[in-house]
Each structure stands twice: as structure tokens, then as C-alpha cells.
C-alpha positions, 0 to 999 in steps of 0.5 A: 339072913342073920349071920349067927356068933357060930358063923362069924366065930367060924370065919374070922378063925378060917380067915386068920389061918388063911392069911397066915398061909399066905404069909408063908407062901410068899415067904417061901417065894421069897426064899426061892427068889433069892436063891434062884438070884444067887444061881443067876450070879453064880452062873453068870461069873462061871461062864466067863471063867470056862470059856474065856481059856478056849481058843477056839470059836466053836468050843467057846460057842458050844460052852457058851450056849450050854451056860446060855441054856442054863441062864434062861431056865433060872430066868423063866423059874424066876419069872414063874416065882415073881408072878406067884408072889404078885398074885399072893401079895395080891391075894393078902390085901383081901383074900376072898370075896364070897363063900358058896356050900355047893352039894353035888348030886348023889354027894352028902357033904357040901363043898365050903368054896370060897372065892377069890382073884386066883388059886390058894393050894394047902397040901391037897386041899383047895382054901380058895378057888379062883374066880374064873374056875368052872365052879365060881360060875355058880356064884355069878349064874344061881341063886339059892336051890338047884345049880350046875356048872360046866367043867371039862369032864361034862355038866356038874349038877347039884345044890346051892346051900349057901351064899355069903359074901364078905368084905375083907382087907387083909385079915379082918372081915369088915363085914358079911352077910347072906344072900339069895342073889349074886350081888347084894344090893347093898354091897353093890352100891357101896361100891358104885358109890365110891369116889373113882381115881385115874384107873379102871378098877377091877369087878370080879365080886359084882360080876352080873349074871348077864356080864359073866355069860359074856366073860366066859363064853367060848362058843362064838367065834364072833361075839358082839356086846351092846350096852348102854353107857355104864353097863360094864362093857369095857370091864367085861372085855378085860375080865373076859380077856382074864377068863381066856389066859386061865382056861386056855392057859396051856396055848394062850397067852398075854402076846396071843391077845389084843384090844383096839382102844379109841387112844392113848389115855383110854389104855392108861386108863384101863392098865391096871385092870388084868394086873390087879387080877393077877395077869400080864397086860395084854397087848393094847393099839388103835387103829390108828397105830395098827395102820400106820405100819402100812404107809410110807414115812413120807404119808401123812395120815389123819388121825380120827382125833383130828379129823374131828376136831375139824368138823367139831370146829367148822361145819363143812358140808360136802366133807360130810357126804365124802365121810357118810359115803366112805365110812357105809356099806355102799362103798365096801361094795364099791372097793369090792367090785374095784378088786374084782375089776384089778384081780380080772383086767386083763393086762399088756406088757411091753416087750423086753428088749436089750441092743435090739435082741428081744429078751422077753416078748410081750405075749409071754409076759402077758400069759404069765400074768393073765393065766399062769399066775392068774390065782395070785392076788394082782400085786403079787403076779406083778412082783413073781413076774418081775422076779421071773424076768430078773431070772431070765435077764440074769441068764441072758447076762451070763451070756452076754459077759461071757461072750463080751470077755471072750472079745476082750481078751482078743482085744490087743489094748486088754493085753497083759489083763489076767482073765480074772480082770477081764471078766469083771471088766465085762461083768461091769460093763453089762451091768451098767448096759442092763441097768436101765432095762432093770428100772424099766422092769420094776417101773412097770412092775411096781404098785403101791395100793395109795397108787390103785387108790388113786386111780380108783377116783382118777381114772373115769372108766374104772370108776364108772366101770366099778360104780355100775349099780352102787347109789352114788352121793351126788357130791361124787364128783367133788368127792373124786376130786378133792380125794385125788388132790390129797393123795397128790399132797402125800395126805391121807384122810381118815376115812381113806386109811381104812380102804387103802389097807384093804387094798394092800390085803387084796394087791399081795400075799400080806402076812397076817397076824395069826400069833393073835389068837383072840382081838377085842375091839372096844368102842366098837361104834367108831369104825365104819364097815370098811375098817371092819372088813380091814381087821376081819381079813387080817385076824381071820384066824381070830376069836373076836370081841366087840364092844360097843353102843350105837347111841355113843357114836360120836363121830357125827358123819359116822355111817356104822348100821347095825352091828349084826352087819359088819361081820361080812363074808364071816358067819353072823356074830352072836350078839349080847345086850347088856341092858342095864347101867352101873355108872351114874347116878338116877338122876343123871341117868334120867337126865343123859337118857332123856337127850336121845330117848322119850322114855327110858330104854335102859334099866339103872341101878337105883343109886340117889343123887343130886339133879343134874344142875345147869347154870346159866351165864351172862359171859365167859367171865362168869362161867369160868368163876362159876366153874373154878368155885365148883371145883373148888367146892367139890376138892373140898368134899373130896372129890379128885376126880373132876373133868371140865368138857368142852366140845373141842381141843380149841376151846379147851385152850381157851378154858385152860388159859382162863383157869390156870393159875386160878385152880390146880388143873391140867389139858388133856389133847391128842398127844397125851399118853397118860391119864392124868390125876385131879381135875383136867380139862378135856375135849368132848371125843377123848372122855369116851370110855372114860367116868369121873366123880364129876363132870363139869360141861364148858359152854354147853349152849346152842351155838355149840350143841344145836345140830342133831349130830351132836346129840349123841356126843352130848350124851356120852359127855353126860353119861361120864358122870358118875355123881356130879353133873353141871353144865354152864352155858352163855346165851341159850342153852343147848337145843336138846333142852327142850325135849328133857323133862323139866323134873329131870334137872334143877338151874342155878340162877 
């Protein structure tokens, strides 16, 4: 719909005083904040000057803390001041994105609400709404006609009169129009036809009505998204996280929320996310991180970084069937019957026996463990009943001294000892007597979960016993063996973390995380349903949202199910699909889906590109000149986001000591915490998560991609491309050629 002179007269005047309210608002921050920084320094020299007279301990600490007191209320005020002025500074690069009039029922005037990243008062009257309040919803939900919303006094209903949408930086509107939809097309587009930088962006005026029911949802306590490559899911995740902190901003906050990401440089990547809406980062880790606070120094635990490397590197068979078995159902069921087996056996202790006398008889300590403390988890009995015998064996010593001080004074070589001297002569000597009963008590007292671990697949009986009716590998055998020889090295397998934590929860009361209020779990497709069951058991008390696509799985042993599975003993999750893609363009999009589907399976939006291109090479020579004059030519059109994939960290070695030197590039590994600017080059299983204006696939021949574990690991190497994508191979070209359309690409001789 023509926006008429009227209208634009109108909101250009509305705009400018906007922004000059906005000005005045940080100045008025700015004002504060320089007084609440001379009350800081002011306070500060005051509390030396008072207390620095006391002589007394306790009247300088009572005026200290009175001062202390006064200094944390200055900072947190401080603090309040610094925010505010961020989210207005913030707000002055573009005020507002969108213009909703919204006639509420049995009201005659519309409300004009504008909306933005966050809240602009004036006097009593609200300019701009920010966009996770209950009335935005509309926006994102309705089109022109009837509408409601949900807010705390119940259902609002009414009327949408008006949809405008705006492009604004800083006070001048570059353009608007009206609309009958949420997003405009064109406005859209525009957006995903950027040119991306090395940091996720913010999407809170191209929110989709399927993405904001995700983002605002607050009635499952378990809530699964599944989406297509590009279809925003990771953005939803952040922005829900956003919605969380201003709903219930009253008892959560940035400290009371966590996100497991799949590494390092996939957290540098969305970093900037919740500050450029306005909030604090909320706290980030990996799994890996997660358990490496349950091992000993002396542990070392593979990474899932590694552990692919190894695989992607060289085929090995029977490591395959140990991962496909561990990382299944089955064996949740297995550790399940294994906890039950260590929670009922019954066990026998020795008797505790001192010069003879027997301090503790094997039946009672028995009876402790098998029935008084038979509600305790198994690792915890054996820790109350070393306590319990440490009790008793104090007492015993009490006696013992007393009755070995009184044989000491009576000794005529102790004449002239005062009593004092002769009761530490007789403390010490028990002490030393008892020290080895002490090491004795904790021996057989004394469990590590790698240790139940280990004797899991070490003992035959057990593992007989708790294997009864779960189907088997038949590499069990090599399975047991090599997991035991690893354990002995102090080495600990990817896919062993998961179930020696589980057992740490079941073996002892372990503190569990209840200061985390809500956990997103992204690239959720890479955690097998025994890590599920770990992090499930330590935020019980957690909202959770996961985050993921089955077809991503690129771990190539990975044996995940379904999704509605992996909630267990916990009520079934609420599940959401997310069916279309925001990322690449038709062409590659076409391309990316045609690797693992004959027709399409999930919608895009319509944005034109140019055709995925492969180039075929007589040598590496080539390739590498081929790719350095690509990278080359796209620098030049502007494009600084350029990512060269090869499938391993090994071959990006040798790409990277091909083309140093040659073009501007960096290697990204393991290691890497950051997100690096302009080209890079990096292995397949990092670029997950990750998008770039162009992907450039090293090698992508037969011998690299021709077993069908790797489709999907090809395929999420082609949906990072958001513009660009070339793939270069020597000899043939990857096996999956054959079943994508020959009109879905083009080859450059």
C-alpha cells in the first residue's frame, strides 16, 4: 500500500523527536553516572580516613562494613545506569522497526505501537514497546483484521488497522511501507542478501510467526526444535533466551540460563547476539567442559573434536560398532540394569579388628550398608559407613589413649613427664598404631565410577548378569577389551565420558545444578541418548530447549533415534518443526537438499543465486591455484566472508601450507577460541552452525566422500553457503554426484 506525503510528514516529525528524547535520556545517564563515580571515590577516601583512628578489630570492622554496604549500593545503581544507557545508545542507532495501530475491543481509539529492541518511557506514555512485550506478539503472529494477544491480566483482543515497517539508522527513515503480512518479502530479502561478518546478527524484525511461538513459549517444560539447515534455529534459541530474561526478569536472570554449543568458535560466533539486544551473556559451555570438572587431573579425555578426526582420518570398523553401541538406546538400558545390579548387591565387609580386639564385626557393617542405609544411592552408603566407622574407631581410640596414659605415667622411664607430655605421647603412639586400620577402612570403602566403569566390562559375571536380554554387537567382545586397556592407560573415549558420569549421579548424592533455571542445548543432533540422560539428571529442576536437525548429524557412528525419544523417564517434549530456510540461496538450497532427498523436503525462501559450480582438477597444484584465483576474485567484489572446507584438520595443514604466503588466510583447529575475520580455512566438523558468504569445498572427491556416512557431513558443509558455493576435486568427484540433478549445478572446465 502507497504510504501518502500525510504519513511520511507524520513520521519523519515523530522520529526526530524520538531521537532527541533519546539523546536526552543518555545525557541524563551520563549525568548520573558521573555522580554515582564521584560518590564512588568520595566513599572510598572516607572509609579509610573513619576507620584508620580504631584500635579496635570489631569497631573497625562494624564501620568497615557499614561503608562496604554503602559502596555496593553506588555500584549496583551504577551498574542499573550502565545498562540503560547501552540499551539507549543502542536504540539511537535505529529506534524502532515496525508501526502496529491495534483497536482494542469495546475501545474507540487505536493504539500507534511501535516497536523496537527495548522500552522507551516519556512521562506516562510508552513511544516505543520493546519487542518481546505481550503486545508485539501481534506483529509477528497477525495480519491485517481481528488479533489478540496474551498478557497477565488474561486475553486481549481486538483489531489490526495498520502494519508498517521501517528502515531507520539514527534519525532518518530510509524507507517504509505497509504491509498485510509480518515480514515483508522485500524487506527480508534485503536482509538475507547481505554480506555476513564474523558475528551472528540479531532478528527481531524478521521474526517469523513459526519462529516467535518458539521464542515465546512458556508452557513446556521440555521443548524440542527441529529445522532444516538455515531455518533460524540457533537465533531462535538466543532470542528465546532474551524473551526469558524480560518475562521473567523478576527471578531470572543471565547466571540462571545456559546453552551447551558444539565449541569454542561456534560461542565466539554467537556472542554478540543478547548484547546487541540489550541483555548480559548468558553462561555458554560444551559438553565437553561440562565433564571435565568429573575426571581427575590425571584422566585424559577425548574430545568429540578428535575422536572425529580420527575416524574422518581412518576408517576403523570395529571402533565404529563400540561407538554405534555406546552412543544407542540399548546401552542406556544396559547402565540402567548395571545401577540397579550395584543399588541391590548385596555386600560383605571385613571385620575391623585392632591388637586383636574386633572393634566392628562384619555383620554389623553389613547390616548398614544392606538395610539401614539401603535408600541411599551405593556410593554414598560406602561414604556414611566409612564416616560411621571413623566415629566409632575415634571412640575406641579415646579409650585406648586413656588407658595407654595411665600405663605411661606408672612407667618409672616417663618419671618427671607432666601429664600433659604423657597424653600426646600416648595420642601419637595410637595414632600411628591405628593408621593403617584407618587406610584399611577407606581401601574398602572407597569407589571412583571409572573404577564401576571398568568393572562393568571387566568382571564377566556382571556383565553377563546385566546384559540378560539387551541385543548385543557381536564385537562385544573386542568392545569389553579394548574399553578396559583404555581405562588402564588413564584414557577415556568419547563416548565413555557420558556413562561414567552417569554413573557419578547414580553412585552419590551429587549436587546438581538447580541455580540454572533454563538449558538450551544446540546442535542437539550430536549427543547420543546416554548424554541426554547425564544432563537430564543434573538440571532436573530445568526448562530445556533443544535445538537441532537429525539430517546434520555429522558425527558418522552417531546412533541418536528420534528426537521424541531422548526425553526418558521425563514427560514427552513438546516438539516444533521449523520447515523452512532462511540461508542460501535456491540454487544451493536445491543443490544441498538433493545430496540427501529426491524431492525437496523443506521449503526456502526464493532468494536468486548463481549455481553451485564444481571444478574438476588434474592435481593439488591446480586446485590450490584455482581456489587462491576464486578467493582472489570474490576480495575483490567484496565478499570477507570466504571459508575453504576441507574434510579433516590433517588436510587443512596441508591446504594452509599450500596457500600461505599466496592469499590472506588463517587455520581454524580445536584449539581455536575465536572466530576469525576473512578467509580461513577449516575442517568439515567445526563450520557446523557456522554460515559464510562463500564456501569454497577442498578435494571433494571420491576418495574423500564416498561412503554413506558422510552424506550427511557433506551436506552440512554445503548448507554454510549463503551465496557462493564451489567445490573443487582431483580424480573423480564425490559418489553423491550421481544422485543430484544435473540442472542443479554448473562445472567449470
Amino acid at each position: 500500500m502507497q504510504i501518502s506525503e500525510r504519513d511520511w510528514v507524520y513520521e519523519k516529525q515523530r522520529l526526530e523527536k524520538i531521537y532527541k528524547i533519546i539523546e536526552a535520556n543518555i545525557e541524563v545517564m551520563d549525568k548520573y553516572l558521573e555522580s554515582f563515580k564521584g560518590k564512588l571515590i568520595a566513599t572510598n577516601k572516607m572509609m579509610w580516613e573513619d576507620t584508620a583512628h580504631f584500635t579496635d578489630d570489631f569497631d573497625r570492622l562494624v564501620e568497615t562494613k557499614q561503608y562496604l554496604d554503602i559502596l555496593k549500593n553506588f555500584s549496583e545503581k551504577r551498574e542499573f545506569f550502565n545498562r540503560r544507557k547501552a540499551q539507549l545508545e543502542k536504540l539511537q542507532k535505529s529506534p524502532y522497526f515496525a508501526r502496529v495501530d491495534f483497536l482494542e475491543k469495546d475501545h474507540r481509539e487505536a493504539e500507534e505501537v511501535y516497536i523496537g529492541i527495548s522500552t522507551l518511557f516519556h512521562k506516562d506514555d510508552i513511544l516505543i514497546y520493546d519487542w518481546r512485550a505481550p503486545i508485539c506478539s501481534i506483529f509477528y503472529e497477525y495480519e491485517i483484521g481481528n488479533a489478540s494477544y496474551k498478557c497477565p491480566d488474561g486475553i486481549i483482543e481486538g483489531e489490526i488497522l495498520l502494519k508498517r515497517q521501517f528502515k531507520i539508522y539514527k534519525d532518518k527513515i530510509e524507507y517504509m511501507f505497509n504491509t498485510d503480512v509480518k515480514i515483508d518479502d522485500d524487506i527480508l530479502q534485503e536482509i538475507l542478501s547481505k554480506n555476513v561478518d564474523n558475528k551472528m546478527r540479531t532478528i527481531v524484525s524478521t521474526i517469523q510467526k513459526e519462529q516467535n511461538r518458539v521464542i515465546r513459549n512458556e508452557e513446556s517444560p521440555i521443548l524440542v526444535v527441529q529445522g532444516p539447515a538455515g531455518s533460524g534455529k540457533t537465533s531462535v534459541a538466543l532470542h528465546r533466551a532474551a524473551y526469558l530474561l524480560y518475562r521473567f526478569r523478576d527471578t531470572i536472570t543471565a547466571k540462571n540460563i545456559i546453552i551447551f554449543s558444539p565449541n569454542k568458535i561456534f560461542s565466539s560466533y554467537i556472542s554478540n547476539v543478547l548484547p546487541e539486544l540489550g541483555e548480559e551473556n548468558i553462561k555458554q559451555t560444551s559438553f565437553m567442559d561440562f565433564a571435565a570438572k568429573f575426571f581427575s587431573s590425571d584422566m585424559k579425555l577425548e574430545s568429540f573434536n578428535s575422536q572425529l578426526e580420527k575416524l574422518l582420518c581412518f576408517r576403523d570398523e570395529k571402533k565404529a560398532k563400540e561407538i554405534q553401541f555406546k552412543s544407542g538406546k540399548e546401552f542406556v538400558d544396559l547402565m540402567d540394569n548395571y545401577i540397579d545390579y550395584l543399588q541391590n548387591k548385596k555386600m560383605q565387609f571385613p571385620d575391623i579388628v585392632y591388637k586383636g580386639e574386633t572393634i566392628v564385626n562384619s555383620e554389623e557393617i553389613s547390616n548398614l550398608y544392606n538395610d539401614s542405609y539401603k535408600s541411599y544411592p551405593y556410593g554414598e552408603r560406602l561414604k556414611l559407613i566409612r564416616e560411621r566407622l571413623f566415629t566409632m574407631l575415634e571412640k575406641y581410640n579415646d579409650r585406648t589413649i586413656r588407658e595407654l596414659a595411665q600405663k605411661l605415667e606408672n612407667d618409672p622411664e616417663h618419671v618427671g613427664l607432666s601429664s600433659g607430655e604423657i597424653r600426646y605421647m600416648a595420642r601419637t603412639i595410637v595414632k600411628n598404631e591405628t593408621e593403617e586400620l584407618k587406610s584399611k577402612i577407606i581401601e574398602f570403602t572407597r569407589y571412583r565410577s571409572i573404577d564401576l566403569y571398568k568393572m562393568l566390562f571387566e568382571n564377566d559375571e556382571v556383565f553377563s548378569k546385566v546384559s540378560k536380554g539387551i541385543s548385543l554387537p557381536s564385537e562385544i567382545d573386542y568392545i569389553r577389551k579394548s574399553t578396559v586397556n583404555r581405562l588402564n592407560n588413564n584414557i577415556v573415549s568419547y563416548e565413555d565420558i557420558a556413562p561414567v558420569i552417569y554413573l557419578e549421579y547414580f553412585s552419590q548424592v551429587v549436587r546438581k545444578s538447580h541455580a540454572i533455571k533454563h538449558v538450551i542445548i544446540d546442535e542437539a543432533q550430536d549427543y547420543s541418548p546416554i548424554q541426554y540422560k547425564v544432563l537430564f539428571k543434573c538440571f532436573e529442576k530445568s526448562n530445556i530447549t533443544i535445538l537441532g536437525d537429525l539430517n546434520q548429524t555429522i558425527h558418522p557412528y552417531y546412533n541418536v533415534g528420534t528426537f521424541g525419544e531422548i526425553t526418558g523417564e521425563k514427560e514427552p517434549p513438546f516438539i516444533v518443526n521449523l520447515d523452512k530456510s532462511y540461508r542460501s540461496t535456491k540454487e544451493i538450497s536445491d543443490f544441498s537438499q538433493n545430496i540427501l532427498f529426491k524431492e525437496k523436503v523443506y521449503e526456502v525462501v526464493s532468494r536468486p543465486g548463481e549455481k553451485p559450480i564444481l571444478i574438476k582438477c588434474e592435481d593439488k597444484n591446480e586446485l590450490i591455484d584455482k581456489i587462491i584465483a576464486h578467493v582472489k576474485d570474490y576480495e575483490e567484489k567484496g565478499i570477507k566472508s570466504i571459508a575453504i572446507v576441507c574434510k579433516t584438520y590433517a588436510e587443512c595443514k596441508e591446504a594452509y601450507s599450500m596457500l600461505k604466503g599466496r592469499i590472506d588466510v588463517n587455520i581454524v583447529g580445536n584449539e581455536d577460541s575465536e572466530f576469525p575475520e576473512g578467509t580461513i580455512i577449516i575442517p568439515s566438523y567445526l563450520i557446523k552452525g557456522l554460515e559464510y558468504d562463500a564456501v569454497l569445498v577442498y578435494n571433494a572427491n571420491y576418495e574423500n566422500y564416498y561412503l554413506g556416512e558422510d552424506r550427511k557431513l557433506f551436506y552440512t558443509i554445503c548448507t554454510r553457503a549463503l551465496h557462493h558455493l564451489r567445490i573443487y576435486f582431483v580424480g573423480e568427484p564425490f559418489s553423491y554426484l550421481k544422485d543430484i540433478r544435473k540442472d542443479f549445478y554448473s562445472i567449470e572446465k
